[in-house]
C-alpha positions as CSV (number, residue, x, y, z in Angstrom):
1,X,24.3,1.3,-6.9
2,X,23.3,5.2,-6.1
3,X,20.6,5.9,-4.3
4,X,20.0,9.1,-7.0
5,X,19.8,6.2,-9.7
6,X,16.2,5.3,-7.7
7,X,15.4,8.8,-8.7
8,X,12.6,9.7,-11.4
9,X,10.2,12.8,-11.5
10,X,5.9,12.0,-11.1
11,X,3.7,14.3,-11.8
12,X,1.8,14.6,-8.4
13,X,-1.6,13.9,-10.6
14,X,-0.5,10.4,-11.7
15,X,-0.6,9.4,-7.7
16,X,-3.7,7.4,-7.4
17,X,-5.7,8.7,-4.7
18,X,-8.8,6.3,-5.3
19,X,-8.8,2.3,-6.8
20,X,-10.3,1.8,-9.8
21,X,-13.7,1.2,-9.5
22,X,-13.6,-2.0,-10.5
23,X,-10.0,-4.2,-9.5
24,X,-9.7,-5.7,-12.6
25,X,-10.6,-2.7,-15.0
26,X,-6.6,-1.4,-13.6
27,X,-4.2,-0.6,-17.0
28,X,-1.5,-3.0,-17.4
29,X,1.7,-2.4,-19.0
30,X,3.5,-5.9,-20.7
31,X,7.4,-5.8,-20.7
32,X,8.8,-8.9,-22.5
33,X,12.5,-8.9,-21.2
34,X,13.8,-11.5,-24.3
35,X,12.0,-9.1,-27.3
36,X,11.9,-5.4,-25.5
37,X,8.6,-5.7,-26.6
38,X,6.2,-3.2,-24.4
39,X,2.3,-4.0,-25.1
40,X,-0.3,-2.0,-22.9
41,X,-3.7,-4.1,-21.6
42,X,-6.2,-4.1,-19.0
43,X,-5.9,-6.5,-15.8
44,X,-8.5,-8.6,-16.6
45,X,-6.5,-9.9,-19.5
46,X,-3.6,-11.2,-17.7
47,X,-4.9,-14.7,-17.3
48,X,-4.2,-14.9,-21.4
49,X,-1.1,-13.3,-21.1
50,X,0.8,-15.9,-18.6
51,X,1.5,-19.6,-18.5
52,X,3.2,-20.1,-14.8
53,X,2.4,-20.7,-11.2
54,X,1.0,-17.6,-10.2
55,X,1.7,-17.2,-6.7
56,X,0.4,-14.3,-4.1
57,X,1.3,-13.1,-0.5
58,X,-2.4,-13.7,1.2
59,X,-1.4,-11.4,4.4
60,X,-4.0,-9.1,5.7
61,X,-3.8,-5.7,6.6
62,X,-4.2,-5.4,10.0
63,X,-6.6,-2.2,10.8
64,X,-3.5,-0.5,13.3
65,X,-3.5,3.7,12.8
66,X,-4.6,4.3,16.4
67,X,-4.9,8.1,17.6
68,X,-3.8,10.0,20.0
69,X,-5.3,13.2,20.8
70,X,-2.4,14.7,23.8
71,X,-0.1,15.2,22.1
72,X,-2.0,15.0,18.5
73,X,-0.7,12.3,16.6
74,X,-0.9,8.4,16.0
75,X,0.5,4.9,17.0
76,X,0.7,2.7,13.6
77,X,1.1,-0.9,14.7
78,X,4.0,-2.6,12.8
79,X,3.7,-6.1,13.8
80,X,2.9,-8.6,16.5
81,X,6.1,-9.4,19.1
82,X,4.0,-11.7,21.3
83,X,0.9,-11.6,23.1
84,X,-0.3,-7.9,23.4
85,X,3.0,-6.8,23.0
86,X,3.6,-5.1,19.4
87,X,6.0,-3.0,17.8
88,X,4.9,0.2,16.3
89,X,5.8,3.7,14.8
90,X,4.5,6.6,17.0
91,X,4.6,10.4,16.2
92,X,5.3,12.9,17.6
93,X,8.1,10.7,19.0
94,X,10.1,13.3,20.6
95,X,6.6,14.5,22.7
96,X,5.9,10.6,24.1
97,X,7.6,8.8,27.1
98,X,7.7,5.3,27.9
99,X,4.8,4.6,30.5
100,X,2.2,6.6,29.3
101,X,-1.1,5.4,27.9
102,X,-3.0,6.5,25.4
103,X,-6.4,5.0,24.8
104,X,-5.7,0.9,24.2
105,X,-1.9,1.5,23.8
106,X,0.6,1.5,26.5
107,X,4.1,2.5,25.2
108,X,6.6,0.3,26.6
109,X,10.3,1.1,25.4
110,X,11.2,3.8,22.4
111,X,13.6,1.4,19.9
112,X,14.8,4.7,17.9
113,X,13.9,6.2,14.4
114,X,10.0,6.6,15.9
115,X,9.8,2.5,16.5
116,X,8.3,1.8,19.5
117,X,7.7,-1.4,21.8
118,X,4.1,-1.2,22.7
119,X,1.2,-3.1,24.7
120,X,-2.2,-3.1,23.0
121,X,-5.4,-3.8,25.0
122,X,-7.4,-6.2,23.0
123,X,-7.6,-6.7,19.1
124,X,-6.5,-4.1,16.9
125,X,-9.5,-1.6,15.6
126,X,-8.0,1.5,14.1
127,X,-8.4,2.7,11.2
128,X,-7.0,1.5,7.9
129,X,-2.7,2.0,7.5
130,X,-3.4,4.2,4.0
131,X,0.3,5.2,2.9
132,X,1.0,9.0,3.4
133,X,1.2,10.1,-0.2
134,X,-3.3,9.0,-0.5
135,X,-4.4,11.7,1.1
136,X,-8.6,11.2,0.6
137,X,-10.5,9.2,2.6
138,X,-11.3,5.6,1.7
139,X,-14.5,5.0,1.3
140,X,-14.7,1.2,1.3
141,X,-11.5,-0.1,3.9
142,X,-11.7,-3.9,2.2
143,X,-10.3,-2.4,-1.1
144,X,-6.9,-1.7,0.8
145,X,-7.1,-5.8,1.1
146,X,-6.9,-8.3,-1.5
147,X,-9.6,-10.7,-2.3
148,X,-8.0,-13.8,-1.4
149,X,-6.3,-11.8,2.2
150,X,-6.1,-14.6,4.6
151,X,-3.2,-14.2,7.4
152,X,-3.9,-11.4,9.7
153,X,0.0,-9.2,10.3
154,X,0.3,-6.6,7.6
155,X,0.9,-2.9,8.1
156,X,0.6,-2.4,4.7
157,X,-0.9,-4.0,1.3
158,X,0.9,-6.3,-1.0
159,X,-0.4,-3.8,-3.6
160,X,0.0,-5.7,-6.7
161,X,-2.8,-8.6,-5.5
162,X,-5.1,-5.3,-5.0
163,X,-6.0,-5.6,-8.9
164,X,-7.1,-9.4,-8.8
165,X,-10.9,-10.5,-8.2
166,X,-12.3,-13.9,-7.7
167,X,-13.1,-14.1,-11.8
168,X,-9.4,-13.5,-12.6
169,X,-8.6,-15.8,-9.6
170,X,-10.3,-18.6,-11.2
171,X,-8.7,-18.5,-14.5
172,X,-5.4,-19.2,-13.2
173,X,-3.3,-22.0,-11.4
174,X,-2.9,-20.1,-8.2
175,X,-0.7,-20.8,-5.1
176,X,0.1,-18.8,-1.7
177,X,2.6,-17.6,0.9
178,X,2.6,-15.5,3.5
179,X,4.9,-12.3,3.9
180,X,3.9,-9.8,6.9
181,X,4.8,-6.0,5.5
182,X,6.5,-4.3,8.1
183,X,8.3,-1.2,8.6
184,X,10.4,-0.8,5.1
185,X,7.1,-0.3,3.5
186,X,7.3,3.1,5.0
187,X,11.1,3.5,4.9
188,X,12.7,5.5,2.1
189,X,16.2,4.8,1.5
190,X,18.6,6.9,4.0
191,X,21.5,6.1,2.6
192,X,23.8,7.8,-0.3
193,X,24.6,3.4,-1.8
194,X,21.8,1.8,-2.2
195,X,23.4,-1.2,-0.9
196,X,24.2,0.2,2.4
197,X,20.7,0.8,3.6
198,X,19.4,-2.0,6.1
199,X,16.5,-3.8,5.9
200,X,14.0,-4.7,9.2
201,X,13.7,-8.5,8.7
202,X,9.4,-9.3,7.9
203,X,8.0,-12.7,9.0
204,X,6.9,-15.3,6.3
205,X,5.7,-19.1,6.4
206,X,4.7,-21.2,3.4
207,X,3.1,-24.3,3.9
208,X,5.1,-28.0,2.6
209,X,2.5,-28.7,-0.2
210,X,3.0,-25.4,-1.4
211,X,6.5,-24.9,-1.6
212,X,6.7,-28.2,-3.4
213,X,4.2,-26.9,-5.7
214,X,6.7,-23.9,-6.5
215,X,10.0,-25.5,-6.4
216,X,9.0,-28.0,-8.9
217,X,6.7,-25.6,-11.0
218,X,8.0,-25.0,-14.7
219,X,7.6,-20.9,-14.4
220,X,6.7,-19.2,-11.1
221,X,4.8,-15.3,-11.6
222,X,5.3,-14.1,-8.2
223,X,2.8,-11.5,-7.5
224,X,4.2,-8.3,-6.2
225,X,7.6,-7.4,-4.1
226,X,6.8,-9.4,-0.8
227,X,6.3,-12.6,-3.1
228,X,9.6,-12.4,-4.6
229,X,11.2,-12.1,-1.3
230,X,9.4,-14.9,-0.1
231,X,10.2,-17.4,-3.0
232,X,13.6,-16.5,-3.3
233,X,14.6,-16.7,0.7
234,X,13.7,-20.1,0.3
235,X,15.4,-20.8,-2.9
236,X,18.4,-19.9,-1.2
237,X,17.8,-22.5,1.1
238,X,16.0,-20.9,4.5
239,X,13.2,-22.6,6.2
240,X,9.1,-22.3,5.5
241,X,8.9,-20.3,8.9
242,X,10.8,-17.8,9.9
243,X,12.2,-13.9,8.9
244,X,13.6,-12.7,5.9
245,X,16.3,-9.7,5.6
246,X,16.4,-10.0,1.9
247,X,17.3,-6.8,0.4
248,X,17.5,-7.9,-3.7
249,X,19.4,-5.1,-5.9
250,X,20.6,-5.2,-8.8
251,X,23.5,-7.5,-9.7
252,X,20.9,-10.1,-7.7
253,X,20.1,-13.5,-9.5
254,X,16.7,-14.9,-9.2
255,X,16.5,-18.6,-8.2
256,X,12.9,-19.4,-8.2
257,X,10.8,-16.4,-9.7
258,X,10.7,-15.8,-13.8
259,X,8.0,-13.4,-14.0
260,X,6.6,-10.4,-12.0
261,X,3.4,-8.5,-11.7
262,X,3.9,-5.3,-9.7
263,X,2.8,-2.2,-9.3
264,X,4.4,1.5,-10.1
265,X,6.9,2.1,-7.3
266,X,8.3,5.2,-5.1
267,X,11.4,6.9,-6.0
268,X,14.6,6.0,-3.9
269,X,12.5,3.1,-2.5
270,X,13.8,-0.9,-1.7
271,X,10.9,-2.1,-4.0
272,X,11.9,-0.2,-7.2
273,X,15.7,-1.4,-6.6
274,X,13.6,-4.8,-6.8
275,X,12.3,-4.5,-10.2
276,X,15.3,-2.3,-11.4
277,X,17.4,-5.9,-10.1
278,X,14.6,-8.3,-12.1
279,X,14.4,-6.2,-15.3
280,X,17.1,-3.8,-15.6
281,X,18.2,-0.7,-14.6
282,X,17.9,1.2,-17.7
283,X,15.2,-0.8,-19.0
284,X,12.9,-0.3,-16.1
285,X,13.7,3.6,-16.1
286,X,12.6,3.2,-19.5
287,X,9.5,1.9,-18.8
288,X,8.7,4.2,-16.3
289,X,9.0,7.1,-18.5
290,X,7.0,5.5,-20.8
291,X,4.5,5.3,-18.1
292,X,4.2,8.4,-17.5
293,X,4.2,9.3,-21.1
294,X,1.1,7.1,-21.6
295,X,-0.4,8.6,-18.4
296,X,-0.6,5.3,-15.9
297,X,-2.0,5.8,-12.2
298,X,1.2,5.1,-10.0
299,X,1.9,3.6,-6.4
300,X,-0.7,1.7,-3.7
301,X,-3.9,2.3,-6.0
302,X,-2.3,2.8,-9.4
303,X,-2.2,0.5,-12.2
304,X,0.0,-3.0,-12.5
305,X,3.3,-3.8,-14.8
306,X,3.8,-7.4,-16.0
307,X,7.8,-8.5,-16.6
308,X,7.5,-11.7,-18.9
């Protein structure tokens, strides 16, 4: 596949700068994949719309954009190596040396392409990881975390749980993994085939009970990207601890997951050659058009898409 086939043009007011102001008053768009039916709703109906395991990624965001005021700039902590020791993204790269310290971070050893190995005094308390393309100030830093957030390790959101509150928890049969979002969150595709471009391996577990739960479950709606990377590592036969260098394109078949909630993804990005892989390639460009068309909110605090 072509990278230029992740391609699609947004109009910059359809980024969502802000949630909604309730999580569950979001727009969702309904794709059944056996009719080509499209029906439009708000979030708060999906419990009436499905009849699966729903299952969500209950990582937390860790609060890791740490300044640095000589040279101006920032240390974004990635995830945990061991101990204090992290890894991290730090700019301006080219104006930082291994050895220096800049308020509770030591850098250790530059890894290339602005990755750092870093040492961290104490627990992490910078501010919250917002993506680059939100660029006002959130006022309340628990709506960048889901409601049901459990397992500390995230440098960014599983965005498509951001919609759910405890109400719409309630009203379905939910079960959870854990997927750490790491560094590809932040990495567009470099490469001219999509296929070519390498993905930084993110660290999961799923607990016994509930991977039994899943495997045995008639339908499985696997909330958001990191969810379907989870569910189908394993259904290809990996561990419930470990990493996961799952890059799913399309051409992929799906094992475990049958539906998918997700949210309105980047151009050229690894997470829209996930959906494009699950749905189609020309149906999902259709249904971002359509998107647009009908004026949804897109990426990290836009609205949600459900794939039946």
């Amino acid at each position: 596949m072509e990278a230029r086939e992740l391609d699609y043009d947004l109009p910059q007011e359809l980024i969502a700068q802000h949630p909604a102001q309730r999580r569950d008053e979001s727009r969702l768009l309904v794709y059944a994949r056996s009719t080509g039916e499209v029906s439009h709703h708000v979030f708060r109906e999906l419990p009436a719309l499905v009849d699966a395991l729903t299952v969500v990624n209950d990582t937390r965001v860790v609060p890791a954009r740490i300044p640095i005021e000589r040279p101006r700039g920032e240390v974004l902590l990635l995830e945990q190596i061991d101990g204090d020791v992290w890894e991290a993204l730090a700019r301006p790269t080219r104006r930082l040396h291994a050895g220096e310290r800049h308020g509770p971070v030591e850098l250790l050893e530059h890894l290339g392409e602005g990755r750092w190995r870093v040492r961290l005094e104490g627990e992490p308390h910078g501010a919250v990881p917002l993506p680059p393309y939100i660029t006002e100030p959130l006022d309340d830093p628990e709506r960048y975390q889901t409601v049901y957030a459990r397992e500390r390790g995230s440098a960014a959101a599983p965005t498509a749980g951001l919609h759910f509150t405890p109400d719409v928890l309630a009203r379905l049969d939910v079960e959870r993994v854990t997927l750490h979002v790491g560094l590809d969150t932040f990495r567009p595709l470099q490469e001219a085939v999509v296929e070519a471009h390498r993905i930084h391996g993110e660290r999961y577990s799923v607990e016994p009970a509930a991977w039994e739960r899943i495997r045995a479950a008639r339908g499985v709606l696997a909330v958001g990207t990191t969810t379907v990377r989870v569910l189908e590592t394993l259904a290809d036969g990996a561990p419930l601890f470990g990493r996961t260098e799952l890059f799913i394109t399309p051409g992929f078949t799906f094992r475990r997951v049958d539906q998918l909630l997700t949210n309105f993804h980047l151009p050229r990005s690894t997470l829209l050659a996930l959906v494009m892989a699950f749905a189609g390639v020309e149906e999902v460009r259709r249904l971002y058009e359509l998107a647009i068309d009908e004026r949804y909110r897109f990426y990290s605090f836009g609205d949600a898409m459900l794939i039946l």
